[in-house]
VOPAGU-2260 file (C-alpha; in pm, 1 decimal, decimal comma):
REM VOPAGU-2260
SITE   aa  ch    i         X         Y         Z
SITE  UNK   A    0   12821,7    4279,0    6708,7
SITE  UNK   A    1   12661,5    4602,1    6661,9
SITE  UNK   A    2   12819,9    4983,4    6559,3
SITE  UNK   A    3   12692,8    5231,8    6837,4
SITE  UNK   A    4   12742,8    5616,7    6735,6
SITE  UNK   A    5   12703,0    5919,0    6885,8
SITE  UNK   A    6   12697,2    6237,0    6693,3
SITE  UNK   A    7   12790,9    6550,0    6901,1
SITE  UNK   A    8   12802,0    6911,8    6814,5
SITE  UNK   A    9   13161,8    6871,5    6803,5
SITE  UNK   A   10   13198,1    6553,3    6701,3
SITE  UNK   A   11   13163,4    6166,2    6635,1
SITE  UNK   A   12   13171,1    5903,5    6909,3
SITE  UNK   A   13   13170,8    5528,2    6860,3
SITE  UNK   A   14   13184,0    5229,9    7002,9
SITE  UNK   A   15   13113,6    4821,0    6946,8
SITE  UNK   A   16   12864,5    4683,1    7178,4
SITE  UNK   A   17   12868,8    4298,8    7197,7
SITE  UNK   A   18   12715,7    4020,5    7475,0
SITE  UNK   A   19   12677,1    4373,3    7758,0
SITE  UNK   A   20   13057,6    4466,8    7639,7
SITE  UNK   A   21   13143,4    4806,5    7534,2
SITE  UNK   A   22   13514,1    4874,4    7304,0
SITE  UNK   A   23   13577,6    5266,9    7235,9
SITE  UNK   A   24   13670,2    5295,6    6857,9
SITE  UNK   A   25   13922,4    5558,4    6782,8
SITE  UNK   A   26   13761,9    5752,8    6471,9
SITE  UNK   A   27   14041,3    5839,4    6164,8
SITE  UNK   A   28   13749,4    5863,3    5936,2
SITE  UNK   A   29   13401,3    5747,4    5889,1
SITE  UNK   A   30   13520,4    5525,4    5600,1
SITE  UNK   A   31   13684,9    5338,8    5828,7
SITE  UNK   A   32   13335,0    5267,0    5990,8
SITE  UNK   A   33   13248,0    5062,3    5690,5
SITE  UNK   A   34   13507,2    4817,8    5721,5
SITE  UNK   A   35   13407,7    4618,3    6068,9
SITE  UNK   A   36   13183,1    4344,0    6084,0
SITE  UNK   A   37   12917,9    4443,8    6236,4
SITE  UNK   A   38   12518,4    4335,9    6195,8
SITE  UNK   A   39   12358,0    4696,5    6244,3
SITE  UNK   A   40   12465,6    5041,7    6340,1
SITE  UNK   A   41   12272,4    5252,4    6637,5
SITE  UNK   A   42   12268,8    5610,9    6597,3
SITE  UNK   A   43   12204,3    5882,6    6836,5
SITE  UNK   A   44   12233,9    6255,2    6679,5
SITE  UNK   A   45   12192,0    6608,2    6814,7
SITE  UNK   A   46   12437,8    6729,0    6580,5
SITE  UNK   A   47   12225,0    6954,3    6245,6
SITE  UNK   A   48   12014,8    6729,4    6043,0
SITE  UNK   A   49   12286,8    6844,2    5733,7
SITE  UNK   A   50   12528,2    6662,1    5941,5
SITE  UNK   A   51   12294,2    6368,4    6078,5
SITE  UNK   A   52   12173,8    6286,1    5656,3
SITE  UNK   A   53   12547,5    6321,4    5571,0
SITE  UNK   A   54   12590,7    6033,1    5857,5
SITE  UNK   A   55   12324,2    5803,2    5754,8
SITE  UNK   A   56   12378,1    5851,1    5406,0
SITE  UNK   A   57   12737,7    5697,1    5407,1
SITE  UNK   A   58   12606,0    5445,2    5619,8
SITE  UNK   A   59   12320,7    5354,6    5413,1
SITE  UNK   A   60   12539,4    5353,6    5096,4
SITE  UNK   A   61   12737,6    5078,4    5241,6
SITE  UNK   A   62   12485,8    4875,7    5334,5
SITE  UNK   A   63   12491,8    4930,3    5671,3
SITE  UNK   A   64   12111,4    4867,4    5903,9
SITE  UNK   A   65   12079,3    5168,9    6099,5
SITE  UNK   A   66   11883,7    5275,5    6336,2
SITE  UNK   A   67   11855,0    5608,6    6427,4
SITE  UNK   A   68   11707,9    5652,7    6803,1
SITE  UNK   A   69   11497,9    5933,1    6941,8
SITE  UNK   A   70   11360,5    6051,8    7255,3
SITE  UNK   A   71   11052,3    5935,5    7398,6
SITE  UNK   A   72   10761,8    6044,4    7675,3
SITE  UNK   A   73   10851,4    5657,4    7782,5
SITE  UNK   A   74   11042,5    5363,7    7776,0
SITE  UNK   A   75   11195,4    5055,7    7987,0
SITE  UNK   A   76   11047,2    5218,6    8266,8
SITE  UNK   A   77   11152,4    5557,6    8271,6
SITE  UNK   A   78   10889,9    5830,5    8220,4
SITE  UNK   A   79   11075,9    6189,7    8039,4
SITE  UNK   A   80   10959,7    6488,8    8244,9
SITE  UNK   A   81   10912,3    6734,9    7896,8
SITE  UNK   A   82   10548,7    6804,9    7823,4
SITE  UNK   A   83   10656,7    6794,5    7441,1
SITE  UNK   A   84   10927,8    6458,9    7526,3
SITE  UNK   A   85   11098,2    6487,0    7123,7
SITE  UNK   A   86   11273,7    6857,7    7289,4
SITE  UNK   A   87   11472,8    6663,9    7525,3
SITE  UNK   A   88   11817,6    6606,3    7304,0
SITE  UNK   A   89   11860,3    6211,6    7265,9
SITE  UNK   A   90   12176,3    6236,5    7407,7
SITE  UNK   A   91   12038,8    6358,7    7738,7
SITE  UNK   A   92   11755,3    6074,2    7742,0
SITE  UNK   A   93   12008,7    5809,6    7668,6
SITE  UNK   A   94   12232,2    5892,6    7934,3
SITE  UNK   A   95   11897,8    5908,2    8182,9
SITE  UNK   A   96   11844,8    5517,8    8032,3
SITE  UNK   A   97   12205,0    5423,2    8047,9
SITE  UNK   A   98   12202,1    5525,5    8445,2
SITE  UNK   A   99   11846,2    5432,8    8523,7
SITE  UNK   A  100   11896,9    5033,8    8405,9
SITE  UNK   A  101   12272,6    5024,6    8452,2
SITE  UNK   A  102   12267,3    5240,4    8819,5
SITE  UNK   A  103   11929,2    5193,7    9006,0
SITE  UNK   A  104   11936,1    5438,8    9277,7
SITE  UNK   A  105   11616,9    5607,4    9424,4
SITE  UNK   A  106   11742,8    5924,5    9305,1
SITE  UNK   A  107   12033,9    6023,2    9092,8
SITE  UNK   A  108   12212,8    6308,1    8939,6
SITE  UNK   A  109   12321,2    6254,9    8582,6
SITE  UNK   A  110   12575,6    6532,3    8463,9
SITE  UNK   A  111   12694,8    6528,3    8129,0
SITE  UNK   A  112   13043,1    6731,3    8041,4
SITE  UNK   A  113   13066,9    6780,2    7689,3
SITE  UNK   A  114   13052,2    7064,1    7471,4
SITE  UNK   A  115   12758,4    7191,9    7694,0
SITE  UNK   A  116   12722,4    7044,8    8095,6
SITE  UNK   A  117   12353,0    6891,9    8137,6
SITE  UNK   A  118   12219,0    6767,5    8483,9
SITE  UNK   A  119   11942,2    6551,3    8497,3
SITE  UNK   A  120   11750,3    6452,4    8795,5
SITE  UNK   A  121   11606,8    6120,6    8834,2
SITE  UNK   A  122   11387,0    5996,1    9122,1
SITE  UNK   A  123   11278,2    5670,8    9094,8
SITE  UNK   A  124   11187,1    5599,6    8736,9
SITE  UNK   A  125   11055,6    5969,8    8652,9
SITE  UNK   A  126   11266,0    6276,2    8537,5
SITE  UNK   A  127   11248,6    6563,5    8736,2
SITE  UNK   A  128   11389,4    6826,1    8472,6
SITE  UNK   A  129   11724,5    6956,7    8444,2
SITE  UNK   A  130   11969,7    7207,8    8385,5
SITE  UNK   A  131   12216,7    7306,9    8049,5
SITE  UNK   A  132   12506,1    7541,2    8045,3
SITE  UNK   A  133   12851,2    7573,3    7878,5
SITE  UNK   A  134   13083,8    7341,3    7892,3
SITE  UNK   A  135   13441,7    7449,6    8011,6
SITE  UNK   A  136   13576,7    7540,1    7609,7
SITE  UNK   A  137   13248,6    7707,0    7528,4
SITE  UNK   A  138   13303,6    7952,7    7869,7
SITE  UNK   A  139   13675,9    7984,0    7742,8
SITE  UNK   A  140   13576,8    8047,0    7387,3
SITE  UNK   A  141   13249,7    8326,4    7463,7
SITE  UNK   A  142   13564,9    8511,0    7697,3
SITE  UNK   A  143   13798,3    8484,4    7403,5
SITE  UNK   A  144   13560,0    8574,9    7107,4
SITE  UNK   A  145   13385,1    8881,4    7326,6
SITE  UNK   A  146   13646,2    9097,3    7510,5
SITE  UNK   A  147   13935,8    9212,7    7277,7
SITE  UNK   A  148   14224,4    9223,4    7554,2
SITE  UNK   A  149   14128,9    8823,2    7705,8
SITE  UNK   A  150   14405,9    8647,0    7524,0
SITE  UNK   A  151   14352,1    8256,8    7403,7
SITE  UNK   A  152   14418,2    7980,6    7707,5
SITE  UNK   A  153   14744,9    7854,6    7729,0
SITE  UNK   A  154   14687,3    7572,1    8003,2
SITE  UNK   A  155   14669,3    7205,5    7990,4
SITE  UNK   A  156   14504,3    7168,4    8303,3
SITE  UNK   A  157   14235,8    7408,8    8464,2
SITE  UNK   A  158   14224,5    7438,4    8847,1
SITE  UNK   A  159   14053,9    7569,9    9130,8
SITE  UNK   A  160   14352,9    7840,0    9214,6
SITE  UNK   A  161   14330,3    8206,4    9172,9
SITE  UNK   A  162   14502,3    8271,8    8828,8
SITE  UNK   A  163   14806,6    8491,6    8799,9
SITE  UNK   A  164   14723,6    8516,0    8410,1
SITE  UNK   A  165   14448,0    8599,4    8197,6
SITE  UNK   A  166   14467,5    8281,4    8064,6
SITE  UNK   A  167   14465,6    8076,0    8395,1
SITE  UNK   A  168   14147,1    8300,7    8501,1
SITE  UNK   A  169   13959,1    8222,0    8234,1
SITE  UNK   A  170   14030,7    7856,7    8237,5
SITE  UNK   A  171   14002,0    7824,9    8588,5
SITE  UNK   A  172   13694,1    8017,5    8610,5
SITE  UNK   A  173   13533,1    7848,8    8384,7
SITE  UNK   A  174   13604,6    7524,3    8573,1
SITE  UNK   A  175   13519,5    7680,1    8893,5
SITE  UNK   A  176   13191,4    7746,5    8719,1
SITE  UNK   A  177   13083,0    7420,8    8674,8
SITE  UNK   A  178   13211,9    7248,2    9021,8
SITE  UNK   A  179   13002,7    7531,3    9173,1
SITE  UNK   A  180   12688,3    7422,8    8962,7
SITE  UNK   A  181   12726,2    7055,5    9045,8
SITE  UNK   A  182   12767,2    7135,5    9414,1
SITE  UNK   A  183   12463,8    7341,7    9385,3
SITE  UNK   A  184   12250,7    7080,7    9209,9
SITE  UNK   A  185   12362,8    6860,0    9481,1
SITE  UNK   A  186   12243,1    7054,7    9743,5
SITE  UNK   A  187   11952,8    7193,1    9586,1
SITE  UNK   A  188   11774,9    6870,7    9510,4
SITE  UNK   A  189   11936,1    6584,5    9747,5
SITE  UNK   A  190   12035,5    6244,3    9559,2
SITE  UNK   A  191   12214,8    5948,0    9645,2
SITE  UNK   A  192   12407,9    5876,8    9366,7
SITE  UNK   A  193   12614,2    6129,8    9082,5
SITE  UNK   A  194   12696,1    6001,7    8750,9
SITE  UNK   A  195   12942,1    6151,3    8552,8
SITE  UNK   A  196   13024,5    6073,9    8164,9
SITE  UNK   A  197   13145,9    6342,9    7903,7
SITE  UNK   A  198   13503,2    6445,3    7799,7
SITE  UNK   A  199   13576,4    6623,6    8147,0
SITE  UNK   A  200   13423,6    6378,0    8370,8
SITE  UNK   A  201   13721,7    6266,8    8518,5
SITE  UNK   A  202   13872,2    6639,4    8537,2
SITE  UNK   A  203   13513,9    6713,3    8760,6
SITE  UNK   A  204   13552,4    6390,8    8951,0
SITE  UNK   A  205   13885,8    6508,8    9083,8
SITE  UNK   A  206   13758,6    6813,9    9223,6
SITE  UNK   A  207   13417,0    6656,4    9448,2
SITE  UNK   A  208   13576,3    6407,8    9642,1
SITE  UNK   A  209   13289,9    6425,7    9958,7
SITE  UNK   A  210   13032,1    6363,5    9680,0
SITE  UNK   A  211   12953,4    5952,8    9586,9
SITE  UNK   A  212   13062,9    5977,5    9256,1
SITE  UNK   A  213   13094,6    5785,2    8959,1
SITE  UNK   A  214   13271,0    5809,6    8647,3
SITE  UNK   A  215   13110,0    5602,8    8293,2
SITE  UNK   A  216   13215,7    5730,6    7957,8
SITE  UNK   A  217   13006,6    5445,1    7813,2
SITE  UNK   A  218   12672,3    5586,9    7978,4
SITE  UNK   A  219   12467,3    5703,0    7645,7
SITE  UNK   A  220   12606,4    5377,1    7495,9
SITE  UNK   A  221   12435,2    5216,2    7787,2
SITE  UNK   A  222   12138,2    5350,2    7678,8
SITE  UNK   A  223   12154,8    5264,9    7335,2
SITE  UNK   A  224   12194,4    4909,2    7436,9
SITE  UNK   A  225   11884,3    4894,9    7627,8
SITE  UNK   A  226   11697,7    4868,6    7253,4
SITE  UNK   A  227   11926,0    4630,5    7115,3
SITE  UNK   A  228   11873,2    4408,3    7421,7
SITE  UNK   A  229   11510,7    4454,9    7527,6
């Protein structure tokens, strides 16, 4: 059984990966990390190298194998589209992996909702290039921290609606945002397939319904696996 991590810019993700199955771990501490019986750890960081030695350093005090990953100009078939490959983050080539073994489609759309939204294009087994802008609490935040008289977000629950508060127009904005940036992506460079993973994948998913959609919150994991199992 092996420890799969991803470190975020907001914050730790993990996971045990064992015979192709995937179990979210809830995280109370890193510490707790320690304790399961696992044969190696997996790592894959875009988080500030303070952060990433901090990381491997408690991992490597207990003992733990680990393997931090990094992106490539190649691998298992898929060819990165950068002219310097180690600038796209290794969160964004994972995900491309994840989708490209685990979703074969002639061409895909890979959109990542995190802290930031990435798209990816994929077209056979070559990256096209992509896009990168805020995620939905980075929009909210820039709003808050730059214009004295927008108030903090009080919603739950963005949605597409005009908002009768400051609050609700910020939030839905924001969401209305990114919908409008997948649906241009979509029609800007055709594919047959979207894949969706990040924290507000499923909020997105609920608001493209015409669009063949699907939802894996596993999908960096997915590429993580493909170098434990190839």
């Amino acid at each position: 059984m092996q420890l799969l991590l991803d470190l975020g810019n907001s914050r730790l993700k993990a996971a045990l990966y064992q015979n192709g199955q995937f179990q979210q771990l809830a995280l109370d501490s890193v510490a707790g990390l320690l304790k399961l019986p696992v044969t190696a750890a997996y790592l894959s960081s875009v988080a500030t190298e303070q952060k990433t030695t901090e990381l491997l350093q408690g991992l490597q005090a207990a003992n733990f194998p680990t393997v931090q990953l990094h992106t490539e100009a190649s691998a298992f078939g898929l060819i990165n589209s950068y002219v310097e490959p180690q600038r796209l983050g290794v969160d964004r080539w994972l995900a491309m992996l994840g989708a490209y073994r685990s979703y074969p489609a002639d061409r895909q759309l890979i959109v990542d909702a995190g802290t930031a939204v990435t798209f990816d294009w994929l077209e056979a087994n070559r990256h096209l290039g992509g896009w990168i802008l805020p995620g939905l609490q980075l929009q909210q935040q820039a709003l808050l921290t730059q214009t004295a008289r927008v108030h903090k977000a009080q919603q739950l629950m963005p949605n597409l609606a005009p908002g009768c508060s400051t609050s609700a127009g910020v939030e839905n904005g924001a969401l209305a945002a990114i919908i409008g940036a997948i649906r241009l992506g979509w029609q800007t460079t055709p594919a047959q397939q979207l894949v969706l993973t990040g924290g507000d994948a499923e909020l997105l998913k609920s608001y493209l319904p015409d669009l063949p959609v699907l939802v894996d919150p596993f999908l960096l994991f997915r590429g993580i696996a493909q170098y434990i199992d190839n």
